[in-house]
TORLO-818394 format. One record per residue (C-alpha): residue number from 1; chain; y, z, x. Coordinates in nm, 3 decimals, decimal comma, padded with zeros to 5 digits. Each point is the difference from the previous one (the first is absolute). Layout:
<nodes>
NODE   seq   mol         v         w         u
NODE   NUM     A         Y         Z         X
...
</nodes>
This chain:
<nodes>
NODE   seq   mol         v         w         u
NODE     1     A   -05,867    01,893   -01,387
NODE     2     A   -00,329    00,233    00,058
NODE     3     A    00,044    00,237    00,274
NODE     4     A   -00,296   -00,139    00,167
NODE     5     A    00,230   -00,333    00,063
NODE     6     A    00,301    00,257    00,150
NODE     7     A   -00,237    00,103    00,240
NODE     8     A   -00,185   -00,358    00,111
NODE     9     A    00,369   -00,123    00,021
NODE    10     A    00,103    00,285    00,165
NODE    11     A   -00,299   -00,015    00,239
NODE    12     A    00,003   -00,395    00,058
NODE    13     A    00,408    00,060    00,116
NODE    14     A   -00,133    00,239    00,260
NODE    15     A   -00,255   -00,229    00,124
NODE    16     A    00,283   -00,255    00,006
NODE    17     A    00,238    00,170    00,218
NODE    18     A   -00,299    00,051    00,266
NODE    19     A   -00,010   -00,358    00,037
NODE    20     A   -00,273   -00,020   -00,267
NODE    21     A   -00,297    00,249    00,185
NODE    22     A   -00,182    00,140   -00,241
NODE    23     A    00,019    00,346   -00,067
NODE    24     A   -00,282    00,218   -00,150
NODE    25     A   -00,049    00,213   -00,254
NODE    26     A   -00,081    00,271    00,218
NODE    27     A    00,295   -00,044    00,243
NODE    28     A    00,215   -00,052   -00,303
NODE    29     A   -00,093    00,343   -00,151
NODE    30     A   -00,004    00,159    00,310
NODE    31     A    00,383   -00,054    00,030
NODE    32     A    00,098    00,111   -00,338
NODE    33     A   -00,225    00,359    00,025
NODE    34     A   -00,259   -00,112   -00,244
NODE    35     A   -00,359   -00,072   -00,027
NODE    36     A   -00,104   -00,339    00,022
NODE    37     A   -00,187    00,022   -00,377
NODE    38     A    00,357    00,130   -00,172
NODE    39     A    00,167   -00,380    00,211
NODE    40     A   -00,290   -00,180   -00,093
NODE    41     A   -00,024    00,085   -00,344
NODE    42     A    00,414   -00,037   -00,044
NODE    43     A   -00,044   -00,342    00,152
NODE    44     A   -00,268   -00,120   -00,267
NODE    45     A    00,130    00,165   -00,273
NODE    46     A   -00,237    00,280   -00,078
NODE    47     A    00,221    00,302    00,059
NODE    48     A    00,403   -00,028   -00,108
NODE    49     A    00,276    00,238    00,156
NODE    50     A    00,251    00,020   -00,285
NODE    51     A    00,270    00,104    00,303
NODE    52     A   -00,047   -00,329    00,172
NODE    53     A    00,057   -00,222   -00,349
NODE    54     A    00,317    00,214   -00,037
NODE    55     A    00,134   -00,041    00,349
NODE    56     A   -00,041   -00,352   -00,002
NODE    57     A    00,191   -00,040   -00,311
NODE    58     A    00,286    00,256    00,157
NODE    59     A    00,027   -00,231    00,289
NODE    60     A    00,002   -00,349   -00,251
NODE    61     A    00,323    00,138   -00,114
NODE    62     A    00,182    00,032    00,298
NODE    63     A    00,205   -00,278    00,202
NODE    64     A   -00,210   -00,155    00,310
NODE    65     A    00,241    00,215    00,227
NODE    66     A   -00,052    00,275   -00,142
NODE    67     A   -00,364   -00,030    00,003
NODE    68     A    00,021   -00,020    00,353
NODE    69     A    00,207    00,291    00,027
NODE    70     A   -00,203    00,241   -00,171
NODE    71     A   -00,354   -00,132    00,147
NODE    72     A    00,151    00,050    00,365
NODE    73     A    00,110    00,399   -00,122
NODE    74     A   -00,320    00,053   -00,125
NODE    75     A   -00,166   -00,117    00,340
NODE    76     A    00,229    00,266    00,136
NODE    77     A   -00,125    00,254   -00,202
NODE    78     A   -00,358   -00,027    00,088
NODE    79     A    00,045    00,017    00,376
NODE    80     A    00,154    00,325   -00,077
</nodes>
């Protein structure tokens, strides 16, 4: 799996869960603190953050609890 695909699959959940309303590029970017260029060129494949690759396999070996678990303490730690 490319990391472009982690984020389009990544991207496409999040449109899910909002009842499937788009969301943009910019709006996208604008929530994770980055410009809308370093998202856009993730998304198509042109630029590749090593961390994300790695995280995504970290998470692949845990248990779907467990995944759960750690997302929601990470979510914690960025309101923080």
């Amino acid at each position: 799996m490319q990391i472009d695909d982690l984020f389009n699959i990544l991207h496409n959940a999040l449109e899910s869960q909002k009842n499937g309303r788009k969301i943009s590029l910019k709006d996208m970017s604008a929530s994770l603190g980055i410009s809308m260029r370093t998202y856009q060129d993730w998304k198509l494949g042109r630029a590749k953050p090593q961390a994300a690759a790695v995280v995504m396999k970290m998470l692949g070996e845990l248990e779907d609890d467990e995944i759960i678990r750690v997302v929601r303490k990470i979510n914690k730690l960025k309101d923080s």
